[in-house]
C-alpha positions, -999 to +999 in steps of 0.1 A: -378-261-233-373-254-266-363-216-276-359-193-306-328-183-312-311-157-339-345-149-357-377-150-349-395-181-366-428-170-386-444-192-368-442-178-334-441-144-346-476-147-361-490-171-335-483-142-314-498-114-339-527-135-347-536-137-308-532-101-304-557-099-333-585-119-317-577-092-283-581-065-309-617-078-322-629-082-288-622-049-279-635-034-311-667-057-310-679-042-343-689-064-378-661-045-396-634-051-369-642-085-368-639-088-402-605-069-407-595-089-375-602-120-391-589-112-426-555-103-416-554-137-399-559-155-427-535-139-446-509-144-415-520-182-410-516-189-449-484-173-449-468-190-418-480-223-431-460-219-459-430-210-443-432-240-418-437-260-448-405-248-461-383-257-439-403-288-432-393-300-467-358-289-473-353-306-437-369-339-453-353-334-487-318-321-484-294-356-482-270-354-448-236-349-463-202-361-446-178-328-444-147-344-461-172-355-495-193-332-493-203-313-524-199-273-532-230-255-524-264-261-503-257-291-477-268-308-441-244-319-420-245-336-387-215-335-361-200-325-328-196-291-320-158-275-313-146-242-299-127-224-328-096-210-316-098-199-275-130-210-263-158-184-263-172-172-226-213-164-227-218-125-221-239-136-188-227-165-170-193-163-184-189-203-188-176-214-218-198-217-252-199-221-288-224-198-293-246-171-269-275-149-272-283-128-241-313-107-227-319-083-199-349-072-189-363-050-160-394-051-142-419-023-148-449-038-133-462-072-120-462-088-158-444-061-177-410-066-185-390-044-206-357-053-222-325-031-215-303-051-237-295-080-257-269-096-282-251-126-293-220-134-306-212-139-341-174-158-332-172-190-360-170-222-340-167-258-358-183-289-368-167-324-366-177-359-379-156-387-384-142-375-417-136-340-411-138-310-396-160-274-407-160-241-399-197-228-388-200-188-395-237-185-375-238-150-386-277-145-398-279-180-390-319-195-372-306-209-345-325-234-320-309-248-289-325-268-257-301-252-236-316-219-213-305-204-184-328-176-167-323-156-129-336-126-111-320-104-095-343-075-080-362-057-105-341-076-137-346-108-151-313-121-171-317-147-200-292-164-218-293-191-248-262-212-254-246-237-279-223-255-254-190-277-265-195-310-279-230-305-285-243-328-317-255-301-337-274-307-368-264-274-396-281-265-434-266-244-453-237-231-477-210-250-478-178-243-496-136-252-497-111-225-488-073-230-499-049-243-516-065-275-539-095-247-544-075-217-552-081-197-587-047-181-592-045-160-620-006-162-625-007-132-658-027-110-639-001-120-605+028-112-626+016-079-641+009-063-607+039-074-593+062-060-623+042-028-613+049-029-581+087-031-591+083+002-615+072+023-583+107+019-572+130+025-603+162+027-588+160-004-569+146-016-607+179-001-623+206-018-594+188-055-601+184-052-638+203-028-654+235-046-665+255-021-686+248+007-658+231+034-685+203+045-667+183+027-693+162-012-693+170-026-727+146-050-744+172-080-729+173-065-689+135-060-690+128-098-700+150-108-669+133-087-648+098-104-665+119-140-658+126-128-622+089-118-614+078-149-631+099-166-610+087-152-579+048-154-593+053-193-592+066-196-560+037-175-545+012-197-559+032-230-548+027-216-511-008-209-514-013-243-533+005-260-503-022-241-480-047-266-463-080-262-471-108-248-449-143-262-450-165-233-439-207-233-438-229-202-437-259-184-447-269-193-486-265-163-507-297-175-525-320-170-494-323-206-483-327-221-447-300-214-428-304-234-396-285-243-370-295-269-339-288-293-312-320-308-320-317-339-340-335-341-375-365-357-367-371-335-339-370-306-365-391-326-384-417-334-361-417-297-349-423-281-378-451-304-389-469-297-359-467-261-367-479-262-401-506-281-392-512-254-360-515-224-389-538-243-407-561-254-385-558-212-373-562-201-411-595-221-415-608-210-383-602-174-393-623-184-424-649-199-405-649-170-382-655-145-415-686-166-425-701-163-386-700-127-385-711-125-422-742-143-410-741-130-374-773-104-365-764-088-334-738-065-342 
């Protein structure tokens, strides 16, 4: 069973809104309910048709990139899935993960449930293909996962969604280098706030620069201090140019689909398709349902 995980989809959201809708004009059974009913569907239907067809077509239209040539900026990449670090334990089951999301709810009648709490972690985890490796940060990420585990126990009914090691996970979004081939180093601006962190303590200043012992930096001992910071600035930025780099994906600062799955892509494909057409075919029936109780006498 397929589950939504991290945000709610439109599409289920106002599936769900638009049958509460019909509920609401049945109970109402006035013209004007019906019509306000029927109306707000409409707008709901049209709207979650084109956010299916969204991702629908950045699914279809974004190129699957390899993680070691991949460009800067909005990518898809396919892989296998990798703890980062010590392996992550769901907040439920306590079995190792990549990724949770957790729910308990408690039983207040026969088919009311109400939740008592829920979460999901936020821990990075990466992404591996057979050029490279990627960190995934799933923060604010959609996530969608086939794997669901759900028990009672009494009155509470525990839920828990997982991304599980070595899944093959299909990702969109930003992607960018961390380190040293990708570092801006600003080696005049480096130098001028290390020289100012050297005037905060003068007399250590004086004892390393202050070669005729007068109390005093001439023009000559201040430009071998300057040589001696410079000195240090360039080593700094050797280290952190002989850093590895980090290849890290996460949510698009522009907005975009960020999406995250152990679905393959044309299973994402052919889901949301189906969907778009589902809020179509419910946006024209809200519009034929307008035009029946415009014509309708009996109300």
């Amino acid at each position: 069973m397929l589950v939504l995980l991290r945000r709610e989809y439109a599409h289920l959201v106002t599936s769900g809104a638009q049958l509460l809708l019909l509920l609401v004009g049945l109970k109402l059974e006035s013209r004007n309910g019906w019509l306000i009913c029927f109306s707000i569907m409409t707008a709901i239907s049209i709207l979650a048709w084109l956010s299916a067809l969204s991702r629908l077509r950045t699914i279809r239209d974004t190129p699957t990139s390899k993680i070691a040539s991949a460009a800067q900026g909005y990518v898809e990449m396919i892989g296998r899935g990798h703890p980062f670090g010590d392996p992550l334990l769901g907040q439920l089951s306590l079995l190792p993960c990549l990724w949770y999301r957790y729910r308990i709810e408690h039983r207040e009648s026969e088919d009311k449930w109400k939740i008592v709490d829920s979460g999901e972690s936020d821990d990075s985890f990466m992404l591996r293909d057979e050029t490279g490796e990627c960190v995934v940060d799933p923060e604010q990420a959609e996530i969608l996962t086939r794997h669901r585990d759900q028990w009672h126990d009494g009155d509470y009914r525990y839920t828990e969604w997982k991304l599980i090691e070595h899944d093959n996970l299909y990702v969109i979004g930003a992607f960018r280098t961390q380190g040293g081939s990708s570092m801006d180093f600003d080696s005049r601006e480096e130098l001028g706030a290390l020289l100012a962190e050297w005037k905060k303590d003068m007399p250590s200043l004086h004892r390393r620069f202050d070669l005729d012992g007068n109390g005093t930096l001439d023009m000559q001992e201040w430009m071998l201090a300057r040589s001696a910071a410079g000195r240090e600035v360039a080593k700094m930025m050797r280290e952190e140019q002989e850093q590895p780099d980090i290849n890290i994906i996460s949510r698009p600062r522009e907005g975009e689909l960020f999406l995250i799955s152990n679905l393959d892509q044309d299973k994402l494909s052919r889901r949301y398709l189906l969907w778009s057409w589902a809020h179509l075919a419910i946006f024209f029936g809200a519009l034929f349902g307008i035009g029946w109780v415009l014509q309708a006498t009996d109300f």
